[in-house]
C-alpha positions as CSV (number, residue, x, y, z in Angstrom):
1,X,155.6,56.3,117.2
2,X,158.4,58.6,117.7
3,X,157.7,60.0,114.0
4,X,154.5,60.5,115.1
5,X,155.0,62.8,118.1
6,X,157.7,64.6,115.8
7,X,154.9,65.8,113.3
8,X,152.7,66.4,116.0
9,X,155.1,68.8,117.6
10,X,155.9,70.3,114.6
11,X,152.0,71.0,114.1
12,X,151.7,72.3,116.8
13,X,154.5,74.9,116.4
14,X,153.3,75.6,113.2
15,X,149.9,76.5,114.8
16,X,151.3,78.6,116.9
17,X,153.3,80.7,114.7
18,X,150.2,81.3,112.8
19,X,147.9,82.1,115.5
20,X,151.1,84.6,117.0
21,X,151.3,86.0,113.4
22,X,147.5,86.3,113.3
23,X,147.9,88.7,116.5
24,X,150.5,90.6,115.4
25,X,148.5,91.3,112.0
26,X,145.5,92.2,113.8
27,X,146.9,94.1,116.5
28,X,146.4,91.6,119.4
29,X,143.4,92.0,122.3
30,X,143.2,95.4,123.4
31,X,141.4,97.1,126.2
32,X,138.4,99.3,125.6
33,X,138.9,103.1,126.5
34,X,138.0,103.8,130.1
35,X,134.7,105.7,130.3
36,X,135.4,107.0,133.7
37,X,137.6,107.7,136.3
38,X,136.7,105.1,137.9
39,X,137.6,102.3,135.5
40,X,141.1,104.1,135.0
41,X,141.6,104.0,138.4
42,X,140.7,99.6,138.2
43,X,143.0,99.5,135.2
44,X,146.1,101.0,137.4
45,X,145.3,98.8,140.4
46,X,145.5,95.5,138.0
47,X,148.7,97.0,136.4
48,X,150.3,99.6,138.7
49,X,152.8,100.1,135.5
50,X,149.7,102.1,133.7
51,X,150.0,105.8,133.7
52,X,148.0,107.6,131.3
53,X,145.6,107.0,128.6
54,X,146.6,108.2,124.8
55,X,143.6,109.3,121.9
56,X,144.4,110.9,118.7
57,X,141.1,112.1,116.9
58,X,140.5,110.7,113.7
59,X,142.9,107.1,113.8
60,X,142.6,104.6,115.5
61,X,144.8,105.4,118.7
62,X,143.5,104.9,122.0
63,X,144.9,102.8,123.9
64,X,146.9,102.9,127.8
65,X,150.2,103.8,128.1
66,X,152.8,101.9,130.7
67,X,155.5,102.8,131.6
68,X,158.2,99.8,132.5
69,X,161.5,99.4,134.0
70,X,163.1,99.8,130.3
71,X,161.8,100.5,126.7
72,X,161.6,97.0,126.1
73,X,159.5,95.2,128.9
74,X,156.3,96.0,127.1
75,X,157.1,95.1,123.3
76,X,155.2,92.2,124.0
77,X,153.4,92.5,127.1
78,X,149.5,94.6,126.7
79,X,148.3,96.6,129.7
80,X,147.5,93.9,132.1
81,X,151.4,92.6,132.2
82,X,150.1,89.6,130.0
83,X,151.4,88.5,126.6
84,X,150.5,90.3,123.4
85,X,152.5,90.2,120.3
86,X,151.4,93.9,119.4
87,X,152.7,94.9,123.1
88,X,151.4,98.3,124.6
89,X,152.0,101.9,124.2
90,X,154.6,103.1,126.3
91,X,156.0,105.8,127.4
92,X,159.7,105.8,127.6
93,X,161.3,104.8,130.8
94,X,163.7,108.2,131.4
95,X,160.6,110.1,131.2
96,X,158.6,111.0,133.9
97,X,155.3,109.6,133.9
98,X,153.6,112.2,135.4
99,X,154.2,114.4,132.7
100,X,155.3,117.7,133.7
101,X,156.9,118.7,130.5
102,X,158.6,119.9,128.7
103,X,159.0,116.7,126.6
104,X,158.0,113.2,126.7
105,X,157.7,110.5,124.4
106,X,155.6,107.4,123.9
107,X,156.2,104.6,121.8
108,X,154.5,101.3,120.0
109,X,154.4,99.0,117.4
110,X,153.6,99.9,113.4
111,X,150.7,97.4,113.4
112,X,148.2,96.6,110.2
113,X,145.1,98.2,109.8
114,X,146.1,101.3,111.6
115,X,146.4,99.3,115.3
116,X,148.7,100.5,117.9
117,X,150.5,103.3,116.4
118,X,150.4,102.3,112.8
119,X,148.1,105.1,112.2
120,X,150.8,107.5,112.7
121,X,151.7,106.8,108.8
122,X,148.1,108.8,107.9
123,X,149.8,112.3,109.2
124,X,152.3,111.5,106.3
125,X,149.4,112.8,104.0
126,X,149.3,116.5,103.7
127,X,145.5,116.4,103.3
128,X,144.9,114.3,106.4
129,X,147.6,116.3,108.6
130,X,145.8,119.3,108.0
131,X,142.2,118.2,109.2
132,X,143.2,116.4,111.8
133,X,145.1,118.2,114.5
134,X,143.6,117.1,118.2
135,X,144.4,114.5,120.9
136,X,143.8,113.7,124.4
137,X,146.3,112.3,127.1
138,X,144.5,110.8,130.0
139,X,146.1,111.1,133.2
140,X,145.0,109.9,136.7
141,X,144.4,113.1,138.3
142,X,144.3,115.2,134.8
143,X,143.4,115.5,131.4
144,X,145.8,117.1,128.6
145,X,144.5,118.5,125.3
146,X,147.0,118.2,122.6
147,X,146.9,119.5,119.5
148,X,149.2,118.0,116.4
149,X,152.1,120.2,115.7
150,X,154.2,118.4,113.3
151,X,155.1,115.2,111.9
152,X,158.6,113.7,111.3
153,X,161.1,110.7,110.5
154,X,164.2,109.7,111.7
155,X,166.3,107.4,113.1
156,X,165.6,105.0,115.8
157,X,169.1,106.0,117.0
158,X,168.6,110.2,116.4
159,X,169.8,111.5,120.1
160,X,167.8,114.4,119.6
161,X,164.2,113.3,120.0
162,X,165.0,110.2,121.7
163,X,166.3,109.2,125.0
164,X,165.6,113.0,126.3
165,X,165.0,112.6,130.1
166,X,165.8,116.0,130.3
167,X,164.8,118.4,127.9
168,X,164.6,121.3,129.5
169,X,167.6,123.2,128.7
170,X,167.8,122.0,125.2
171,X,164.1,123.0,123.9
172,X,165.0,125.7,121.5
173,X,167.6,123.6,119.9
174,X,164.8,120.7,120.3
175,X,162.1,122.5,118.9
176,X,164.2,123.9,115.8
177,X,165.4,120.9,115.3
178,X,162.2,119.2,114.8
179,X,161.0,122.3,113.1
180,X,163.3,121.7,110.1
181,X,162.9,118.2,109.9
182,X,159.7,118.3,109.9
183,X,157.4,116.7,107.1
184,X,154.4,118.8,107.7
185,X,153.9,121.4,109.9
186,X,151.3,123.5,111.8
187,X,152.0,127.0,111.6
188,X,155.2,128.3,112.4
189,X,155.3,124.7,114.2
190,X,156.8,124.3,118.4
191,X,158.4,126.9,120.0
192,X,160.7,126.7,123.1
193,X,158.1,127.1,125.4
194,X,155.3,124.6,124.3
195,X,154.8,121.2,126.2
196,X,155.8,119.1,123.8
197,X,154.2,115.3,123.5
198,X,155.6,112.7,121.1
199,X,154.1,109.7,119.7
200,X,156.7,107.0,117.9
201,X,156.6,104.0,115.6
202,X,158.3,102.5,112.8
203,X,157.9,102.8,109.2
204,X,159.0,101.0,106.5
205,X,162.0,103.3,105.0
206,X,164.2,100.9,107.3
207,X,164.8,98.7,110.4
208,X,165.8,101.9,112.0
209,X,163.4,103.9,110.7
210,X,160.8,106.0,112.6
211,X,157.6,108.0,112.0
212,X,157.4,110.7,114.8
213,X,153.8,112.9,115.7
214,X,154.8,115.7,117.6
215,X,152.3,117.3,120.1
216,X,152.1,120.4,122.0
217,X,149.9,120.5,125.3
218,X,147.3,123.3,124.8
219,X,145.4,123.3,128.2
220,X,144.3,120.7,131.4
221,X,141.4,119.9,132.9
């Protein structure tokens, strides 16, 4: 009997750890984009944590972004505060989540198939970079159009484009900085006095590795 209920258990932990697998493959259950303001606003009252709403033209982002208590309360938590393996986008907890510039950053998992931010990889390709270039940032009282300035790696540990709660008097040396390590850029790329919005995830140069989309906000409505 007790072998028994020993093979059982062990099934059933070996069910689990497929079906969890299975969700972190496929990106777990997401939300649908909000149509209106209206269904933003019933998102934020399940999950006051909710604070914007992130699309990227042409991949597969658009999702909410939370903001938690740390940068690690929502790797496995979606936008209701319930478990997912592919955990929500998030905006980093130094910033300020009503976004008044001049630099914020949001974060998510490197899912398959282009879920979450995995996405983020397709800016690698010249080609892609280059016809793709706009993005929306849904607020509650607001609506930023961003359009892609740049993309970059580093290193999850890199002081200059992470764990910036205050970027203001560092912007130029931010900007140039991002500038000339910079895969692909837009132009001239950022200057000193853009908005800046980033979007981070891993890639697979390294555990620490990151794949960085950098943003600038071109107008509100």
């Amino acid at each position: 009997m007790a072998i028994v209920l020993v093979l059982v258990l062990l099934m059933t932990i070996s069910g689990y750890a497929l079906w969890d697998s299975w969700r972190v493959l496929e990106g777990g259950d997401q939300l649908t984009k909000p149509t209106d303001s209206e269904s933003f606003a019933e998102l934020m009252t399940i999950n006051p944590d909710v604070c914007a709403w992130i699309t990227v033209d042409g991949t597969n982002i658009d999702y909410p972004v939370v903001q938690g208590k740390d940068d690690f309360e929502y790797l496995t938590k979606d936008a209701k505060g319930e478990y997912a393996a592919s955990g929500s986008i998030f905006l980093e907890a130094e910033n300020d989540r009503s976004f008044p510039g001049p630099y914020e950053m949001l974060m998510g998992h490197h899912m398959a198939y282009g879920k979450m931010l995995g996405d983020l990889d397709k800016f690698l390709d010249l080609n892609f970079f280059d016809g793709n270039s706009t993005a929306t940032l849904m607020l509650p009282d607001k609506t930023l159009s961003l359009e892609v300035m740049a993309v970059m790696q580093a290193d999850a540990y890199d002081g200059m484009v992470y764990g910036v709660s205050s970027a203001a008097s560092r912007m130029s040396e931010l900007v140039s900085y991002i500038n000339d390590h910079a895969i692909h850029k837009r132009g001239e790329g950022l200057s000193a006095d853009d908005h800046v919005i980033a979007l981070s995830t891993c890639n697979s140069a390294g555990a620490d590795a990151r794949t960085l989309l950098l943003c600038r906000v071109t107008g509100e409505s």
